[in-house]
N, C-alpha and C positions, 0 to 999 in steps of 0.2 A: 497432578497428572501431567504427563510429560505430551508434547501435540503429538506425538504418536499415538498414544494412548487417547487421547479428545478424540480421533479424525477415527480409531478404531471404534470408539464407543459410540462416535455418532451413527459410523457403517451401520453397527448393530443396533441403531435405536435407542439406544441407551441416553434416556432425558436429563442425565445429569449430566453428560459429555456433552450434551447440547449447551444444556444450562451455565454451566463451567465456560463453554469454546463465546457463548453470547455476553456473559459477565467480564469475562478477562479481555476480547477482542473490539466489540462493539462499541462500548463507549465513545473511541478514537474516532470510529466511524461514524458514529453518530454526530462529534464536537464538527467534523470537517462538515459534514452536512449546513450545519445549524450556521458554520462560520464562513458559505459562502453561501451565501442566497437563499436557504433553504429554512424550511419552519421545524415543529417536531412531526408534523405528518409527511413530512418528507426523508425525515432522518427515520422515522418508522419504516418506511416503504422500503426504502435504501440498507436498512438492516435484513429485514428479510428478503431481498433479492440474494446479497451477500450469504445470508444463512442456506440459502434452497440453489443455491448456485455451488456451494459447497458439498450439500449435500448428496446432490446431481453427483458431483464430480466424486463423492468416494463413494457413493454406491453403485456406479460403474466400473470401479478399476479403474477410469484415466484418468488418477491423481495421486500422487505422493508426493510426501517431503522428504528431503532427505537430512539424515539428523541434525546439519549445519543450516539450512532452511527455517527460519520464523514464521510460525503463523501466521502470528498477527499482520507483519509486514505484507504478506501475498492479501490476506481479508482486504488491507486498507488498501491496496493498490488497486482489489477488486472492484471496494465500492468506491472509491473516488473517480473510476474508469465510467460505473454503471452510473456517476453523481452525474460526471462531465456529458454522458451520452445524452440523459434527461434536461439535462439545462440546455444542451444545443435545441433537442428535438421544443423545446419550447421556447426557442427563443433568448433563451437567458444569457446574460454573462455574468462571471464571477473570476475574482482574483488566478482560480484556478485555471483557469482558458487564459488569460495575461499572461503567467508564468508556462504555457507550453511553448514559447520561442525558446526558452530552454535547452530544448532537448527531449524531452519527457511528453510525449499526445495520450490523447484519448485512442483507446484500443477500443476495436468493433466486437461486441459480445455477439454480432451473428455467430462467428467460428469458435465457440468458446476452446477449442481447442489449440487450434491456431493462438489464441489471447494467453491462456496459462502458460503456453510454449516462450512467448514474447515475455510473458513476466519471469518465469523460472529462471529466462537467459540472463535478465536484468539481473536480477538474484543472484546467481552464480557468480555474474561476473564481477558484482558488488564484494564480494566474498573473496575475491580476489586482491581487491585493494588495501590496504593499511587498515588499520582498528580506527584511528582517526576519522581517515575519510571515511570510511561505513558509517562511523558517527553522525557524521556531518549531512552525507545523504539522505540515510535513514530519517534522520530527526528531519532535514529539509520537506523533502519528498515528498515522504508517508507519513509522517505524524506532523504536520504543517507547523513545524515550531519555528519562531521569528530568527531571524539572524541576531540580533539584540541578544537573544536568550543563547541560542547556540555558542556565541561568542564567550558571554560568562560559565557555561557548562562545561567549557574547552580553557577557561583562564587566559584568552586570550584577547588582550589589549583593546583592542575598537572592534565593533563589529565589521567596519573594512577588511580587517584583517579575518574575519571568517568567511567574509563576500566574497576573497582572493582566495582563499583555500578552497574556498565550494566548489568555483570556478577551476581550480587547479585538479580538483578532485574528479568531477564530473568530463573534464575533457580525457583521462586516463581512464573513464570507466569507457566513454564513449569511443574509445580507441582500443579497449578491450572487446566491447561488443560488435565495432567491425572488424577487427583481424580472424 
């Protein structure tokens, strides 16, 4: 099933669109849970926020993808948003709060509309950069893959050298998102 098709089946209840959108999406979310400070009852919690957050959002009409748009990307941006909200509101830190000098914060789920609007731009404008860089992002970002690995998936020389392209990549996104 194409995320069209998932995000229409879940509108309609449809348990297999659920079950399909939680099998193919989840896991990602789950690994980041478990691999910053979190246990498995945390990555449970944290999955069904993301599930009923979605849910929310396509059985209201304010949500769509548009066919260039990943699902999964937007889920993992979700729940790494709602991981980072729960680890402040307790106190915690984790790799993830380090890496926001970045560029990249935790978004306030009060406005959830407001927060889908900030992700979709991210999105969009991701979309605009090179196949590479999206690569590079994408894998950074949202699926929290090491620069080590990144470097070999891209055949490129030292991991330095995917440190410098990140960097190169993320300040042309970040020049995309403010123009």
């Amino acid at each position: 099933m194409t995320d069209y098709e998932l995000l229409e089946g879940m509108k309609c209840g449809n348990s297999e669109a659920i079950k399909t959108i939680q099998l193919k999406y989840c896991p990602q979310i789950r690994s980041m849970v478990k691999s910053n400070s979190g246990d498995e009852n945390d990555a449970n919690i944290i999955e069904q926020d993301v599930l009923v957050h979605l849910f929310e959002k396509v059985s209201t009409d304010e949500f769509s993808l548009n066919e260039n748009t990943k699902l999964g990307t937007y889920l993992f941006a979700v729940g790494r948003n709602i991981w980072l909200k729960s680890l402040r509101s307790k106190g915690r830190t984790t790799s993830l709060l380090e890496n926001e000098s970045d560029g990249f914060t935790e978004l306030d789920f009060e406005n959830d509309s407001e927060d889908d609007d900030k992700i979709m731009e991210v999105i969009e404008a991701m979309k605009k950069l090179g196949e590479t860089c999206q690569k590079i992002l994408d894998w950074y970002y949202f699926e929290r893959v090491s620069m080590k690995i990144i470097a070999e998936r891209l055949g490129m020389p030292a991991e330095a050298t995917a440190r410098k392209r990140k960097y190169k990549c993320f300040q042309r996104l970040k020049k995309l998102l403010t123009d």
